[in-house]
Backbone as CSV, one residue per row, in Angstrom:
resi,resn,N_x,N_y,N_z,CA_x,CA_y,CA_z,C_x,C_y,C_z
1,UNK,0.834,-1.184,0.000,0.000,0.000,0.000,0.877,1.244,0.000
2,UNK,0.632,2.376,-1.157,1.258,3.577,-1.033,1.481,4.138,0.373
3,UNK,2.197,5.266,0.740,1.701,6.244,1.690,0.448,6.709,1.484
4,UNK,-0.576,6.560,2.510,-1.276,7.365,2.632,-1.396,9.314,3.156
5,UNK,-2.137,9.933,2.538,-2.150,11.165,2.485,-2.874,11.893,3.704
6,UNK,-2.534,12.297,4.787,-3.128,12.427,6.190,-3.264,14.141,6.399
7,UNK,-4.492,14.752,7.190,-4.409,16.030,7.739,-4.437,16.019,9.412
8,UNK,-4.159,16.696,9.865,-4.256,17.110,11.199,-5.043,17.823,10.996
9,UNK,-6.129,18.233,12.144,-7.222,19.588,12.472,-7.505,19.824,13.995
10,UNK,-7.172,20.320,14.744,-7.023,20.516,15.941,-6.399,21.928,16.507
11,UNK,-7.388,22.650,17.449,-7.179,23.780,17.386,-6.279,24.379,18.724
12,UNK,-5.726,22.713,19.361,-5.075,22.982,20.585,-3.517,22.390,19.496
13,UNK,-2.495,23.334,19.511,-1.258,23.288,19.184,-0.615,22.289,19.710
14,UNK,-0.837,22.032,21.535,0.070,20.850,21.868,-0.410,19.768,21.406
15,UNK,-1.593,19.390,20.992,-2.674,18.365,20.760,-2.323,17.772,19.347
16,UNK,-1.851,18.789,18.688,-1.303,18.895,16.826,0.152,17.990,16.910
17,UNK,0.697,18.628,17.985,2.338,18.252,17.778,2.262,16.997,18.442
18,UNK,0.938,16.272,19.335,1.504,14.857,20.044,0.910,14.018,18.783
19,UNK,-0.343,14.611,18.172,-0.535,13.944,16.645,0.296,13.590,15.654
20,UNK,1.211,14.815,15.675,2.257,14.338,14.483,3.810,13.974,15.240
21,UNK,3.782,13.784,15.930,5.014,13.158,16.651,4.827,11.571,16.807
22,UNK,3.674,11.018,16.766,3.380,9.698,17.085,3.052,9.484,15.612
23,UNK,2.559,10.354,14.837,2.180,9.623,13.142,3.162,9.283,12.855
24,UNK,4.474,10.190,12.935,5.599,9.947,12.433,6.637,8.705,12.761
25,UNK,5.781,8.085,13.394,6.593,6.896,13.958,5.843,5.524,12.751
26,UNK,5.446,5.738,11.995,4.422,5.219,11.135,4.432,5.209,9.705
27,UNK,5.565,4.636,8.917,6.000,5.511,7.324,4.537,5.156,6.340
28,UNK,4.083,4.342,6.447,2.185,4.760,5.728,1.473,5.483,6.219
29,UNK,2.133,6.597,6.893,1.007,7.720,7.032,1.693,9.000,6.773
30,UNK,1.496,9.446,5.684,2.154,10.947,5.487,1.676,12.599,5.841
31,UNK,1.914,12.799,6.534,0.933,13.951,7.146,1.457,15.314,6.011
32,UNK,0.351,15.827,5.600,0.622,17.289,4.452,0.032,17.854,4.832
33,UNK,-0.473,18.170,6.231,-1.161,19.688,6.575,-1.241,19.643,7.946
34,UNK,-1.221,20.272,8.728,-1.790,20.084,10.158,-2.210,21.601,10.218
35,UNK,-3.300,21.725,10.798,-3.963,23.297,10.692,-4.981,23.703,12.512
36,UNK,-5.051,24.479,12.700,-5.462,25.448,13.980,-6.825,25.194,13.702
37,UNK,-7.553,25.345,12.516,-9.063,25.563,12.355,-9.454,24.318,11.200
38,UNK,-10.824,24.119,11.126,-11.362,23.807,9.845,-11.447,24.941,8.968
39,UNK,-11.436,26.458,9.641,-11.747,26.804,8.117,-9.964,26.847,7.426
40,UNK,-8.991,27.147,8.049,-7.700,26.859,7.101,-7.443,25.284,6.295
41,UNK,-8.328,24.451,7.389,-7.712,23.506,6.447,-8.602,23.454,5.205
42,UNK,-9.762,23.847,5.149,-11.137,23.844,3.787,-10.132,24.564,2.708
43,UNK,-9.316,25.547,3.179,-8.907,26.522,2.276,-7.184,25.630,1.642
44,UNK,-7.243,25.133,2.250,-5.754,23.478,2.119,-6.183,22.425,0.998
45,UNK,-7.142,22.096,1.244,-7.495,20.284,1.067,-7.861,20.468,-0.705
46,UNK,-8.619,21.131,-1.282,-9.009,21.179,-2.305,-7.570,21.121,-2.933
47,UNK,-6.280,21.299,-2.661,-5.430,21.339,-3.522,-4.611,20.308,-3.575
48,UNK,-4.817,19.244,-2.486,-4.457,17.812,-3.439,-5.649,16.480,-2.752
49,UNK,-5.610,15.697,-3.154,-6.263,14.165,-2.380,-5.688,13.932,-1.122
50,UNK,-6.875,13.897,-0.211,-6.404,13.188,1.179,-7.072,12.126,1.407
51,UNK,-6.267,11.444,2.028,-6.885,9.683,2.391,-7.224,10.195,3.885
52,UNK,-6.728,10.316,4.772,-7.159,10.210,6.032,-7.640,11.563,6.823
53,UNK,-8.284,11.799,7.600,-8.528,12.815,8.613,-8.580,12.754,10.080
54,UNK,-7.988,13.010,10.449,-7.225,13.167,12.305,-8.173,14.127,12.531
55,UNK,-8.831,14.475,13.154,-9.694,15.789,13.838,-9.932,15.692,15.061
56,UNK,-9.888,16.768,15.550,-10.656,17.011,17.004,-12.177,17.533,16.675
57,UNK,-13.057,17.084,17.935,-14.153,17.873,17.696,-14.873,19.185,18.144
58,UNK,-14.278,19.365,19.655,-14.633,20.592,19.815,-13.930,22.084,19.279
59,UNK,-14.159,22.395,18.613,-13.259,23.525,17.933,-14.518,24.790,17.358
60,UNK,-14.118,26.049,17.760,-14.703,26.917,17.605,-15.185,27.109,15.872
61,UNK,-16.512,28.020,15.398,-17.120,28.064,14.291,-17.320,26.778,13.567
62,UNK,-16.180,25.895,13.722,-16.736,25.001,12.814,-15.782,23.979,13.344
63,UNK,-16.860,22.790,14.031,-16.360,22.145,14.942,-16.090,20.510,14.152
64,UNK,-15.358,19.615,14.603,-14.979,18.419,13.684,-16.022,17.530,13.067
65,UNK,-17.064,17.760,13.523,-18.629,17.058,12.932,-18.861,17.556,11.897
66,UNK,-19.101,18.691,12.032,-19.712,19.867,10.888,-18.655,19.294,9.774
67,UNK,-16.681,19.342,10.633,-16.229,19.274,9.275,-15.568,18.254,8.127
68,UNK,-16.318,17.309,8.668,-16.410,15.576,8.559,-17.688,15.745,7.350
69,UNK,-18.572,16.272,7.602,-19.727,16.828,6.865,-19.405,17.161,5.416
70,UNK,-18.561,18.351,5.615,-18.225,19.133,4.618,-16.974,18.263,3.776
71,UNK,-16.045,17.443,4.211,-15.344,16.258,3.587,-15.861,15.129,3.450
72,UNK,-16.770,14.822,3.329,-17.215,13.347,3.598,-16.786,12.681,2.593
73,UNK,-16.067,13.208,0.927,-15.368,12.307,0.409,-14.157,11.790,0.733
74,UNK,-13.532,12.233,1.700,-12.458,11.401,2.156,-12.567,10.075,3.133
75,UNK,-11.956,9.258,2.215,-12.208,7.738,2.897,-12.128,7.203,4.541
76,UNK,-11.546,7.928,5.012,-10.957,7.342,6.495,-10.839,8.668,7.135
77,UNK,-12.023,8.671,8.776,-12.018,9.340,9.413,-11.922,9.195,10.789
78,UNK,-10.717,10.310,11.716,-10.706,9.507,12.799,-10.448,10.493,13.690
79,UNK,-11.485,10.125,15.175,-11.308,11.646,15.963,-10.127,11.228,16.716
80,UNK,-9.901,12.479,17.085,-8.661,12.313,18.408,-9.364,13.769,19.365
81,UNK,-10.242,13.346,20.334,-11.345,14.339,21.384,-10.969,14.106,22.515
82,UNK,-11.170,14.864,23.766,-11.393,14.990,24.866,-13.003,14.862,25.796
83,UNK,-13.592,14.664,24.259,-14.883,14.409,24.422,-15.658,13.117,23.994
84,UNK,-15.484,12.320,24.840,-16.078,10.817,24.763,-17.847,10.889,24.201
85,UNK,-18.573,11.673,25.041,-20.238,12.259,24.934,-20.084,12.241,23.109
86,UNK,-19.288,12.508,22.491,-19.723,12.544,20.828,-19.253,11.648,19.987
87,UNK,-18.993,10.406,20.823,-18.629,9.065,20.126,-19.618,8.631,19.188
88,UNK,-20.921,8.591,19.409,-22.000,8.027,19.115,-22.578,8.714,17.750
89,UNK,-22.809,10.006,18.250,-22.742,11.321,16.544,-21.737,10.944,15.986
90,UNK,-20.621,11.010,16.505,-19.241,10.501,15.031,-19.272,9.617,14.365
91,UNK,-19.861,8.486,15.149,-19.975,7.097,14.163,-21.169,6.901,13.139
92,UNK,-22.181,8.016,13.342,-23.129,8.431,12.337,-22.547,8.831,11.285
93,UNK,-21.581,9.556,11.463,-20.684,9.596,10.110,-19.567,9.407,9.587
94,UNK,-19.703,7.885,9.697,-18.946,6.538,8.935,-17.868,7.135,9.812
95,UNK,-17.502,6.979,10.664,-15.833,7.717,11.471,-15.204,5.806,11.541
96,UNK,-14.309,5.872,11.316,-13.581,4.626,11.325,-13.090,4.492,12.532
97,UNK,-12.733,5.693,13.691,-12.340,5.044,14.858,-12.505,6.602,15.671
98,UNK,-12.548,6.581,16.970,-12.646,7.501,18.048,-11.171,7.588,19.027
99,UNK,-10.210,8.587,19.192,-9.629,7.966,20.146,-9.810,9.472,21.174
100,UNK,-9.796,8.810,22.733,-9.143,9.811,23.598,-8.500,10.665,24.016
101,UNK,-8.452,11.787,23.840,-6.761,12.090,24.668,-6.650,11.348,25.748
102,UNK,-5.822,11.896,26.428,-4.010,12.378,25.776,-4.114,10.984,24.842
103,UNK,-3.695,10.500,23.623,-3.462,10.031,22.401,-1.624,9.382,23.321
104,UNK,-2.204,8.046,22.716,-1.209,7.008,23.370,-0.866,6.332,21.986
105,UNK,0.384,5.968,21.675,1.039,5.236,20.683,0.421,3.991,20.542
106,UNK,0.378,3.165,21.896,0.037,2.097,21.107,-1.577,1.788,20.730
107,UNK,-2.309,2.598,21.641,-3.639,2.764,21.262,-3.646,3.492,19.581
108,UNK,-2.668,4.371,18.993,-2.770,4.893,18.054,-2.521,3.779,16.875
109,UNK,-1.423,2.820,17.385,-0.921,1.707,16.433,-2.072,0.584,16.182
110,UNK,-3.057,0.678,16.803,-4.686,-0.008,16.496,-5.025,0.468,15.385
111,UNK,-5.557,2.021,15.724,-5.839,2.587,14.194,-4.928,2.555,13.058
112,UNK,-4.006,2.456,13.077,-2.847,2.216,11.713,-3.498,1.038,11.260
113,UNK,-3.421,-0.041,11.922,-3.873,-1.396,11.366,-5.811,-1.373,10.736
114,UNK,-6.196,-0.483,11.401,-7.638,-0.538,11.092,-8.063,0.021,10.045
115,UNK,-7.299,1.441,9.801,-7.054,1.914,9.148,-6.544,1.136,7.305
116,UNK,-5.639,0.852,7.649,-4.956,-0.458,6.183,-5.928,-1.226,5.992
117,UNK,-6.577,-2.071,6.850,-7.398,-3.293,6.706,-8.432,-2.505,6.065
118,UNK,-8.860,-1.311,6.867,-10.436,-0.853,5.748,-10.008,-0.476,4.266
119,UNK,-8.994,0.325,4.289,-8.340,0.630,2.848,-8.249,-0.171,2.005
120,UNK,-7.600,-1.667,2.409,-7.094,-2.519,1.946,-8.735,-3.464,1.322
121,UNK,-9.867,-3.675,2.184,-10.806,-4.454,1.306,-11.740,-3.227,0.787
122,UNK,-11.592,-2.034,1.065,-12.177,-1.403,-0.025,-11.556,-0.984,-1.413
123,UNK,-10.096,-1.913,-1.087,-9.498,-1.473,-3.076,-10.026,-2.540,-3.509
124,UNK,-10.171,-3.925,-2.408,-10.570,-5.171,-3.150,-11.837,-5.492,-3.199
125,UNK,-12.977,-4.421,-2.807,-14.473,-4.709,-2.540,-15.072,-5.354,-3.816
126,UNK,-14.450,-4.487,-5.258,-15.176,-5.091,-6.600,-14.860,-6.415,-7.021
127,UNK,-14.003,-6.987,-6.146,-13.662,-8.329,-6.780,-14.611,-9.472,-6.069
128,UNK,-15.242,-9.415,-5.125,-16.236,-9.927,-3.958,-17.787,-9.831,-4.270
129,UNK,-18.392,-11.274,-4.804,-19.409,-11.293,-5.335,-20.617,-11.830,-4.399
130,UNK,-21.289,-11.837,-4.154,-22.219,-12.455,-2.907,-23.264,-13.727,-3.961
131,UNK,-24.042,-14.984,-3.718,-24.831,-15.255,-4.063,-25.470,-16.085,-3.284
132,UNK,-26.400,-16.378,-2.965,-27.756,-16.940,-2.320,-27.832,-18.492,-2.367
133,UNK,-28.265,-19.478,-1.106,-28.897,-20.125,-1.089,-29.953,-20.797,-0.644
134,UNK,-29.944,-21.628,0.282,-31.374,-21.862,0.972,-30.848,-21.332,2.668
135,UNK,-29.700,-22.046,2.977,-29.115,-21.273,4.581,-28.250,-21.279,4.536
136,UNK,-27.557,-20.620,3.096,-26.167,-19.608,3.282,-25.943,-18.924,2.255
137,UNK,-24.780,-19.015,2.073,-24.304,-18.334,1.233,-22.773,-18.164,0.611
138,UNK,-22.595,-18.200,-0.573,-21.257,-17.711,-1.328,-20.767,-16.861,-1.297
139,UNK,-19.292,-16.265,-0.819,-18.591,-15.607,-1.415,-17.741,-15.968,-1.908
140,UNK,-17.895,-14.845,-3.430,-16.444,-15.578,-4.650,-15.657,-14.021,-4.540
141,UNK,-14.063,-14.722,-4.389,-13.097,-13.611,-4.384,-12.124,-14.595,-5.846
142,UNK,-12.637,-13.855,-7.040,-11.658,-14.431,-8.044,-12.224,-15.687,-8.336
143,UNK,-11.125,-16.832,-7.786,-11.567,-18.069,-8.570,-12.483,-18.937,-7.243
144,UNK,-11.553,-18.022,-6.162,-12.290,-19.040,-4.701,-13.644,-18.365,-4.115
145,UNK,-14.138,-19.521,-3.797,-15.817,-19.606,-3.052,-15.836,-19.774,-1.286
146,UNK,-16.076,-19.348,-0.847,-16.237,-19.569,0.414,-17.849,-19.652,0.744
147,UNK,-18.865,-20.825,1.349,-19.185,-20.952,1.920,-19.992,-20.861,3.571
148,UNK,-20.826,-19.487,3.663,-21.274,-19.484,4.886,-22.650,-19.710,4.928
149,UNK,-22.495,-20.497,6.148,-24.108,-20.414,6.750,-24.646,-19.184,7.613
150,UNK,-25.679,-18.924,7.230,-26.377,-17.828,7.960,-26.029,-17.525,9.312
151,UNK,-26.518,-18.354,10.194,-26.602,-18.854,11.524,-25.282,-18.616,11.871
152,UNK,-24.222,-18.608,10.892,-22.794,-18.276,11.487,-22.786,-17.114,11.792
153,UNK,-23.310,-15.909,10.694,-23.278,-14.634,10.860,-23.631,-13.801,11.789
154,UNK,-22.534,-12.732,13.119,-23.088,-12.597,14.451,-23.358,-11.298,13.699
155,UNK,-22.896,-10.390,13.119,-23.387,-8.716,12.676,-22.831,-8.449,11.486
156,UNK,-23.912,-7.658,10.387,-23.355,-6.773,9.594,-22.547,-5.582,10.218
157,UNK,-21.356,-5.132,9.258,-21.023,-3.894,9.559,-20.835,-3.066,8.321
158,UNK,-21.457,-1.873,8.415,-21.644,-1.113,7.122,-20.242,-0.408,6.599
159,UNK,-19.395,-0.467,5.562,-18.199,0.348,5.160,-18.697,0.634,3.785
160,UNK,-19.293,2.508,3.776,-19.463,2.739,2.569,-20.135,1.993,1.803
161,UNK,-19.548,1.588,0.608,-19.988,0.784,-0.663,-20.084,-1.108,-0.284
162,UNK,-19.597,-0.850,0.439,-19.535,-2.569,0.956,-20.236,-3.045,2.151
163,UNK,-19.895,-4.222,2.738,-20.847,-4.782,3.724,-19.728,-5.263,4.303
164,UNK,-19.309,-5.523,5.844,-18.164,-6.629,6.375,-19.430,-7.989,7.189
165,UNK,-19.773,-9.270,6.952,-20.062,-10.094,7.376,-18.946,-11.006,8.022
166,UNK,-19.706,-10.553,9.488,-18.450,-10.798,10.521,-19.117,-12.251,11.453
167,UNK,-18.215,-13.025,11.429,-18.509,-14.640,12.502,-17.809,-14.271,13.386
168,UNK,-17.717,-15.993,13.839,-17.126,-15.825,15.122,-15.278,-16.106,14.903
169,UNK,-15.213,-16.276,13.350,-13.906,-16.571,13.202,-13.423,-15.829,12.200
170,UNK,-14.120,-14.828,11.200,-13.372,-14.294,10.559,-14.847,-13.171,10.063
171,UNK,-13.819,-12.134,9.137,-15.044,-10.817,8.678,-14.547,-11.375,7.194
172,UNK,-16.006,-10.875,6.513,-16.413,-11.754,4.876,-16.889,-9.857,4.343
173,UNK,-16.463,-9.748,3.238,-16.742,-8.359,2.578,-17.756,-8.821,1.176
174,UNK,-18.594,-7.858,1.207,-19.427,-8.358,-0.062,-19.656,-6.551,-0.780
175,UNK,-19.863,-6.636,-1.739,-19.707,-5.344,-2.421,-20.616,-4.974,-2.485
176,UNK,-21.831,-4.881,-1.400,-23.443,-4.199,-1.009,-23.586,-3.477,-0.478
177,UNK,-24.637,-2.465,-0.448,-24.604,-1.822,0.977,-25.673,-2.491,2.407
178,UNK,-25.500,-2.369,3.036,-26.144,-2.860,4.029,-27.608,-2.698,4.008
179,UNK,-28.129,-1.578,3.590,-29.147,-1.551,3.202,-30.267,-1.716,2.551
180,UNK,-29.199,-2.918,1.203,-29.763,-3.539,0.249,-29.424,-5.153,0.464
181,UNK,-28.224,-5.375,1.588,-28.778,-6.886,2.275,-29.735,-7.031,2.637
182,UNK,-30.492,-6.132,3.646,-30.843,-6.124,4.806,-32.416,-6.519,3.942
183,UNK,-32.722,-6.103,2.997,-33.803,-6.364,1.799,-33.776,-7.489,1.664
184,UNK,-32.813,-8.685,1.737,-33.220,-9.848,1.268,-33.902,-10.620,2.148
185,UNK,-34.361,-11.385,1.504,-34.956,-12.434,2.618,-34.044,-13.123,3.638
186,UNK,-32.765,-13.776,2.984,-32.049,-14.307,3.900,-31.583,-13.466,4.662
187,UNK,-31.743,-12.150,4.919,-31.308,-11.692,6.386,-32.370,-10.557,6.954
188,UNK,-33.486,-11.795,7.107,-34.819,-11.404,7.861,-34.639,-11.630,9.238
189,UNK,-33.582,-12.418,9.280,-33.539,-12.298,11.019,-32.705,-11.287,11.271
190,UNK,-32.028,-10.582,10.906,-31.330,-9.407,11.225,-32.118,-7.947,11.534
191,UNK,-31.658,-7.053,12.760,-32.140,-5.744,13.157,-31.731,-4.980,12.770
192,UNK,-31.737,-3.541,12.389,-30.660,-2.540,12.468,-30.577,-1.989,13.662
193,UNK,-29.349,-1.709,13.819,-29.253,-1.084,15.413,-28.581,-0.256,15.169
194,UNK,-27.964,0.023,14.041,-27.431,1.512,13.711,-26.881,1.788,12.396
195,UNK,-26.801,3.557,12.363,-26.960,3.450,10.792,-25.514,2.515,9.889
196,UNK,-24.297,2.270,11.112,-23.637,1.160,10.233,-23.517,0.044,10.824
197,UNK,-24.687,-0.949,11.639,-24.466,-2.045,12.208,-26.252,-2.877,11.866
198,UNK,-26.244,-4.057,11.648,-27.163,-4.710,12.031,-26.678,-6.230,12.772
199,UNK,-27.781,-6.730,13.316,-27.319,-8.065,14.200,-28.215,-8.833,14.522
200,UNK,-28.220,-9.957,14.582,-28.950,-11.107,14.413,-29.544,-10.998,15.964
201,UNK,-31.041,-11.218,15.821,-31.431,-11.025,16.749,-31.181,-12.370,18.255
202,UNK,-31.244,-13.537,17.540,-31.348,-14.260,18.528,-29.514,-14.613,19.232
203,UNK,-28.764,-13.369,19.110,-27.471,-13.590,19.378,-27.449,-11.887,20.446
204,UNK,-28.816,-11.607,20.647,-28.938,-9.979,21.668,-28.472,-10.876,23.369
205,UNK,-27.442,-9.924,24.197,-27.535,-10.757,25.278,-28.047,-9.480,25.986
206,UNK,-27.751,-8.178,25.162,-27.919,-7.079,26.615,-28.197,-5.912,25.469
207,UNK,-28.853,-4.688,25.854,-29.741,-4.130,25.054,-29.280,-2.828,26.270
208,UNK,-28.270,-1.799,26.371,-27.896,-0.851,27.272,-28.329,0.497,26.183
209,UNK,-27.995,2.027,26.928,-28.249,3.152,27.043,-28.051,3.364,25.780
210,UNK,-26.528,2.961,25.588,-25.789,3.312,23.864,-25.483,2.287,23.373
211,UNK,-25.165,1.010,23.880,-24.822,0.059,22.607,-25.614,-1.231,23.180
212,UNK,-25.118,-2.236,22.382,-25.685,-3.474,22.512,-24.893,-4.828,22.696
213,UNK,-24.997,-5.499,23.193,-23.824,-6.669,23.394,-24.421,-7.866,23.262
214,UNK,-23.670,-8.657,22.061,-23.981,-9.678,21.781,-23.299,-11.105,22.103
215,UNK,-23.263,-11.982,22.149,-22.570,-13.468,21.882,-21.107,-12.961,22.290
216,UNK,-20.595,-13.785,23.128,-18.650,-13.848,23.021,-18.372,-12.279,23.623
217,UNK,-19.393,-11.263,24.568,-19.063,-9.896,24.458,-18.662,-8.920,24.053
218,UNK,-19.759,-9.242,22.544,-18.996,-8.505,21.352,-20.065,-7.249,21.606
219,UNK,-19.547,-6.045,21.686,-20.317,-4.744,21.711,-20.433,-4.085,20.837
220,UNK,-21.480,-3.351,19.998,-22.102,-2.645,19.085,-22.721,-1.493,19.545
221,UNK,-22.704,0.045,18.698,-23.300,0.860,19.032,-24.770,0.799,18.977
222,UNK,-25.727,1.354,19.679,-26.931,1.396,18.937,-27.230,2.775,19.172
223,UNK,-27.586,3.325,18.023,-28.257,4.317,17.562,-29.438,4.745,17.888
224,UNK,-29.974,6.293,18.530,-31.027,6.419,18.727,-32.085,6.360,18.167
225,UNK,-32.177,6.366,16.740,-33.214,6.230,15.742,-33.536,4.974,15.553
226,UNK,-33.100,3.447,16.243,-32.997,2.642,15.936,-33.491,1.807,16.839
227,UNK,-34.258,2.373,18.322,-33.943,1.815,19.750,-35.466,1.152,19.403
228,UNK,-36.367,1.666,18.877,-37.618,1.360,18.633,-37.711,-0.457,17.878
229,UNK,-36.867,-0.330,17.365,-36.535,-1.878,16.736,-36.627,-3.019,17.602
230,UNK,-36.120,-2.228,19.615,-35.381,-3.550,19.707,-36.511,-3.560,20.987
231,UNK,-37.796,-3.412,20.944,-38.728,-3.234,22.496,-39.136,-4.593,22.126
232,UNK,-38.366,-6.066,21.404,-39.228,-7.519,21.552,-37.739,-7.940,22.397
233,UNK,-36.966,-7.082,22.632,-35.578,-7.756,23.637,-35.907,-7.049,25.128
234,UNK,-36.004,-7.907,25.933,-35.982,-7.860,27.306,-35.218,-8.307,28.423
């Protein structure tokens, strides 16, 4: 994988320099801007392609939501806040990861990898064909077929143009959107619980404030627009 093309946006200076002091420990991530505001960097970005976005969110006039909004063609978005309370809004818009301050290396070296892996099956999403059977299903990558049964499947997870169908032993990419699985019949047992997650219902163990926890204590956000779905879990 090339270098990827990275901005900083963060309107606390020390906050900028622990960002790019730890990117730099990282040669696939090339940082070409780090800026005080969204509006300097709006007035930046149009002049070449960026793959990634580092942002903070609380920032005066135009705060990292708004400016996630206003980029939303850039592929990979990722906060670095002091504000945990806007985890839940960020992941409304497709944010690939949330981190804390103070911003810790090896917590940062998660997102590097999460980061590649999403990059990496969305160059290969068009090669990933899905097809139907009575209780499962095909995926063809090229010449090979893989084989799943339904019942294996613990959650969709929505990436963009694609779908990740995730077990208990591995994540399966199909080149759909979640919203046009979620249409088929074979995944009538599935809920949405948020605008990028759905999950098989009879795998709900716990149904909390903001997310949901399923099978093996696997946790999922759930979305407020979505809570209405789940009043047959008790």
């Amino acid at each position: 994988m090339n270098q990827l093309k990275c901005i900083i946006v963060d309107d606390d200076e020390v906050a900028r320099l622990k960002v790019l002091s730890i990117a730099r420990n990282f040669p696939i991530l090339k940082i070409v801007g780090s800026f005080s505001s969204a509006q300097n960097a709006l007035l930046e970005i149009d002049k070449q392609t960026i793959d990634v976005l580092f942002l903070d969110i609380d920032m005066p006039f135009i705060n990292g939501l708004e400016l996630r909004k206003k980029l939303a063609t850039v592929p990979v978005c990722v906060y670095i806040t002091s504000h945990p309370e806007y985890a839940l809004e960020s992941f409304e818009l497709e944010t690939l990861d949330f981190l804390i301050k103070p911003l810790q290396q090896e917590r940062f070296a998660i997102t590097v990898n999460r980061i590649k892996e999403f990059l990496d099956i969305k160059q290969k999403a068009s090669l990933y064909e899905l097809q139907f059977a009575d209780d499962f299903i095909y995926i063809k990558q090229g010449y090979e077929q893989t084989k799943i049964h339904l019942h294996e499947i613990l959650y969709l997870e929505a990436l963009k143009d694609y779908t990740l169908l995730v077990t208990n032993t591995k994540r399966h990419c199909v080149f759909s959107g979640i919203g046009n699985l979620l249409k088929e019949t074979h995944f009538e047992s599935f809920v949405r619980v948020h605008r990028s997650f759905a999950v098989q219902k009879q795998f709900i163990q716990k149904v909390g404030s903001q997310n949901i926890t399923l099978i093996k204590n696997i946790v999922i956000p759930l979305g407020n627009s979505y809570r209405d779905q789940l009043q047959f879990v008790e």
